[in-house]
C-alpha positions as CSV (number, residue, x, y, z in Angstrom):
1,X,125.4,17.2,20.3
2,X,124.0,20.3,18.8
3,X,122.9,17.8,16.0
4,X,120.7,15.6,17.8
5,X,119.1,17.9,19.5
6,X,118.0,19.8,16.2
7,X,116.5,15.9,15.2
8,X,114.4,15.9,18.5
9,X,113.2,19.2,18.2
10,X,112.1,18.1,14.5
11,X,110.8,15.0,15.4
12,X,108.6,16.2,18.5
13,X,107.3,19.4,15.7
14,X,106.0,16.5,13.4
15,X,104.7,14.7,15.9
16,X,102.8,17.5,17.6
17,X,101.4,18.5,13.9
18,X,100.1,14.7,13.3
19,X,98.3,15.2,16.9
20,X,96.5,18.2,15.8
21,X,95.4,16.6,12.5
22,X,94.3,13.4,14.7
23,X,92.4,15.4,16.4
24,X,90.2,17.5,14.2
25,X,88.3,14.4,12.7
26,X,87.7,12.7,16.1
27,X,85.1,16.1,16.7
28,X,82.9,15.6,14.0
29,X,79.7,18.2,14.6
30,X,77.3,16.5,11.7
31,X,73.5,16.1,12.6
32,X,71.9,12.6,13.2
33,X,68.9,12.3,10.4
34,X,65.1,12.9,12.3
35,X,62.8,10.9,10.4
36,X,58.8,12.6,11.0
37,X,56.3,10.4,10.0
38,X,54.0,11.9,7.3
39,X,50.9,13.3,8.5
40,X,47.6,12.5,6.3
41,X,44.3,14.2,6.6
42,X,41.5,12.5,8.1
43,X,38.8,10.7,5.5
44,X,35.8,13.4,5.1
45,X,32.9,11.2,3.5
46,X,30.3,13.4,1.7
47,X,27.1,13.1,3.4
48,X,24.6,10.6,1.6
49,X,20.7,11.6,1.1
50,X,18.8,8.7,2.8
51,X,16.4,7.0,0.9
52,X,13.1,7.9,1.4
53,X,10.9,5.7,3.5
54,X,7.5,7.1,2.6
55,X,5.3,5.2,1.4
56,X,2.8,6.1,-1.0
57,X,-0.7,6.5,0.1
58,X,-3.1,4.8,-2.0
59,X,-6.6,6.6,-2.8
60,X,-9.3,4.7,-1.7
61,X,-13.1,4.9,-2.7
62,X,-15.0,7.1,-0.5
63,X,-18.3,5.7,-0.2
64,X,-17.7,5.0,3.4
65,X,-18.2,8.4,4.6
66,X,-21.4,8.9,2.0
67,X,-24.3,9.0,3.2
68,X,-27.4,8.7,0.8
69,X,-31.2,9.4,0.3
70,X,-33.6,9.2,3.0
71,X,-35.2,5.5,3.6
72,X,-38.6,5.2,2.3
73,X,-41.4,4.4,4.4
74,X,-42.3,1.4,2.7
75,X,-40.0,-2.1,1.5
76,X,-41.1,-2.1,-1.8
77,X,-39.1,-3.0,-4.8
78,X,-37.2,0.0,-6.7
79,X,-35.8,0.5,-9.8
80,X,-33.9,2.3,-11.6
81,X,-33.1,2.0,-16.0
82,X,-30.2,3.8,-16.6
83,X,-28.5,4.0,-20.2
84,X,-26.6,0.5,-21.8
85,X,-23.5,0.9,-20.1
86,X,-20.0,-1.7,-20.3
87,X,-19.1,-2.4,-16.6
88,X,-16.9,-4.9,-15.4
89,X,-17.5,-6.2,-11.1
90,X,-14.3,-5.9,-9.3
91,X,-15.5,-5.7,-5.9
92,X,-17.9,-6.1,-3.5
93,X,-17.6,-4.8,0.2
94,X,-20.0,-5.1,3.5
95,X,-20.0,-2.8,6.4
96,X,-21.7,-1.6,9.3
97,X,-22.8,2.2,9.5
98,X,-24.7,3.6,12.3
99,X,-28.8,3.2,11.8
100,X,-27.8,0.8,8.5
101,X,-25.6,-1.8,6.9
102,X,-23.9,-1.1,3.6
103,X,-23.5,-3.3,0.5
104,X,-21.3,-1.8,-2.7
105,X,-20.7,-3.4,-5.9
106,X,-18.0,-1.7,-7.3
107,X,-17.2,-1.6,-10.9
108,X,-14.9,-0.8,-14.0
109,X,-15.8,0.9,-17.5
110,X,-18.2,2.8,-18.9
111,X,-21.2,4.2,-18.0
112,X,-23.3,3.9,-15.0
113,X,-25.8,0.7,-13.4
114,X,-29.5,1.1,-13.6
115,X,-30.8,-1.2,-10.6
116,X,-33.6,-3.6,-9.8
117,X,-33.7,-4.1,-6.0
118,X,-36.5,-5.9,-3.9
119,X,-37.3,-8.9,-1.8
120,X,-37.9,-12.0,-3.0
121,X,-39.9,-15.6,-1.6
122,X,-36.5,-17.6,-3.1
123,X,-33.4,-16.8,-5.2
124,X,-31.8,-19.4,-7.5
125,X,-28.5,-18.7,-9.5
126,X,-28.7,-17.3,-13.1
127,X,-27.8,-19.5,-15.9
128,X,-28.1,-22.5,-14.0
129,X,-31.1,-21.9,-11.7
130,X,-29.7,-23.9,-8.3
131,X,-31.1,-22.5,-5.5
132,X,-29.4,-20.0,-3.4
133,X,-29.8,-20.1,0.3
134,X,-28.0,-17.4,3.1
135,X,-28.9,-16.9,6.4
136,X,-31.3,-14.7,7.3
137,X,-35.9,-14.1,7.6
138,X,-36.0,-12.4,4.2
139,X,-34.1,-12.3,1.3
140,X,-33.2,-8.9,-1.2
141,X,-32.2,-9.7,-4.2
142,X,-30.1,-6.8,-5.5
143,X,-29.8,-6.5,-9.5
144,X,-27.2,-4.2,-11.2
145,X,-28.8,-3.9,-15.2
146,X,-26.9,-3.2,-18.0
147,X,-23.2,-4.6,-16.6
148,X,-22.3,-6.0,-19.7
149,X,-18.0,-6.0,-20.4
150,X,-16.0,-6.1,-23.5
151,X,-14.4,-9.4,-22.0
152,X,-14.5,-10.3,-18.3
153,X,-10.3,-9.9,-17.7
154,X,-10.3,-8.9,-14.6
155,X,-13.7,-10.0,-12.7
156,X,-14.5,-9.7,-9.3
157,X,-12.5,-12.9,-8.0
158,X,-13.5,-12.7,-4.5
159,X,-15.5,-15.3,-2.2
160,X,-19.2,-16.1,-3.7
161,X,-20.3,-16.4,-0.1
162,X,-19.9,-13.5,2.6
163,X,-20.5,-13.9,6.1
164,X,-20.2,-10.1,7.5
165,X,-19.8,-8.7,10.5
166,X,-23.0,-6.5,10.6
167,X,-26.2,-5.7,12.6
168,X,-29.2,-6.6,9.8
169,X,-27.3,-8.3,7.0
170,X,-26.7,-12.0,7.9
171,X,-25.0,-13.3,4.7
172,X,-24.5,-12.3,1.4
173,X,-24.3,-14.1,-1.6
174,X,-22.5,-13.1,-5.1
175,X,-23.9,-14.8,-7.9
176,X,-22.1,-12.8,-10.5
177,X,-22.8,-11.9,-14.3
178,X,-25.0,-13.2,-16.5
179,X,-26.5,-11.9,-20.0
180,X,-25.2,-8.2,-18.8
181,X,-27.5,-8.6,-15.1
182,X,-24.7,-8.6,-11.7
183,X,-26.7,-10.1,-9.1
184,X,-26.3,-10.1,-5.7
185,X,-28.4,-11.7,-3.0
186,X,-28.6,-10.8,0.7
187,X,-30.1,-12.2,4.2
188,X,-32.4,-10.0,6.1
189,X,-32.3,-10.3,10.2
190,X,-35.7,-10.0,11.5
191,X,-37.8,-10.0,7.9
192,X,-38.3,-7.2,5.3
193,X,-36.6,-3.8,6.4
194,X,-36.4,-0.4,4.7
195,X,-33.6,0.1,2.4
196,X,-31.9,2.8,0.0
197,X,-30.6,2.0,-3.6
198,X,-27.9,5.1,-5.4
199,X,-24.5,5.1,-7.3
200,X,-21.5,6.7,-6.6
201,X,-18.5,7.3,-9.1
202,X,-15.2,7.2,-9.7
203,X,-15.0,4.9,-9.4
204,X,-18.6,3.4,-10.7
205,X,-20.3,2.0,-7.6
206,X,-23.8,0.6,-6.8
207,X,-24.8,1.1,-3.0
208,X,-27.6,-0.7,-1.5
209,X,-28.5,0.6,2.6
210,X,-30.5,-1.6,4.3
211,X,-31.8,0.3,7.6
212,X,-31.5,-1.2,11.4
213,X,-35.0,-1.2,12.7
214,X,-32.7,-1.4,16.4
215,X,-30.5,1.8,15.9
């Protein structure tokens, strides 16, 4: 009796001491992983010059605001014999001023024009001797001397014929180079008026004012 009851005490120790060793792993106190997503800087982008948007100005020839000589009295012819010079025509320009209209010849090179200006019965071309006819009651032929170029690279290219919108100039007409003489021929409103002849420079220009008898 004594026996058996030493084997149940024995077997309910073991068992008690497998309960307690059960036990201890179903108690686990391990942390569950947290996962934080990586946090990145925002993108700085350097500032970037902006291109500049100016655009150049270009000089232009300031015979616009220039006013000249006084007008004569009378319409006859002037002249003017400067030194040989080597000018090339690259432009000729018609305007409107108040009390006048404005024709300039404008060249390139050396030297300045001497000028022959003064009305004419009839104008025919150079060279070929066709005659020229504008619009207009008198016609003043205008004569740059001495335009004589190295080569003529570059020549005034634009229309022979000018129809401008001015007060006493009716047409114009650009008969060009020849044998070192630039001429260019003009339509008087209402017959012979007064008129101015000077140069300006740089760049090299011949200005011819013909007055407005009606301003």
């Amino acid at each position: 009796m004594r026996r058996t009851t030493a084997l149940i005490s024995l077997a309910a120790a073991a068992a008690l001491l497998a309960g307690c060793a059960d036990g201890a792993g179903d108690d686990p106190t391990s942390e569950e992983p947290t996962s934080e997503a990586p946090t990145t800087e925002p993108a700085t982008e350097e500032p970037t010059e902006e291109p500049s948007t100016e655009e150049p100005t270009a000089e232009t020839p300031s015979d616009e605001a220039v006013d000249g000589p006084a007008f004569p009295d009378s319409t006859a012819e002037q002249t003017s014999d400067q030194t040989a010079a080597a000018l090339l025509l690259v432009d000729v320009r018609v305007a409107a001023h108040p009390g006048y209209d404005r024709l300039v010849l404008e060249f390139e090179g050396e030297g300045e024009p001497g000028w022959r200006v003064g009305y004419v019965e009839e104008a025919s071309t150079q060279g070929q001797g066709d005659p020229i006819q504008v619009e207009g009651d008198a016609l003043l032929a205008v004569t740059a001397l001495h335009t004589m170029p190295d080569d003529m690279t570059g020549y005034y290219d634009g229309p022979r014929e000018i129809d401008p919108d001015t007060e006493v100039v009716e047409e114009v007409f650009v008969d060009g180079t020849f044998e070192g003489e630039t001429v260019v021929v003009l339509g008087i409103d209402d017959g012979e008026q007064p008129f101015r002849v000077f140069t300006l420079t740089d760049p090299t220009r011949l200005v011819v004012d013909v007055q407005d008898p009606e301003d």
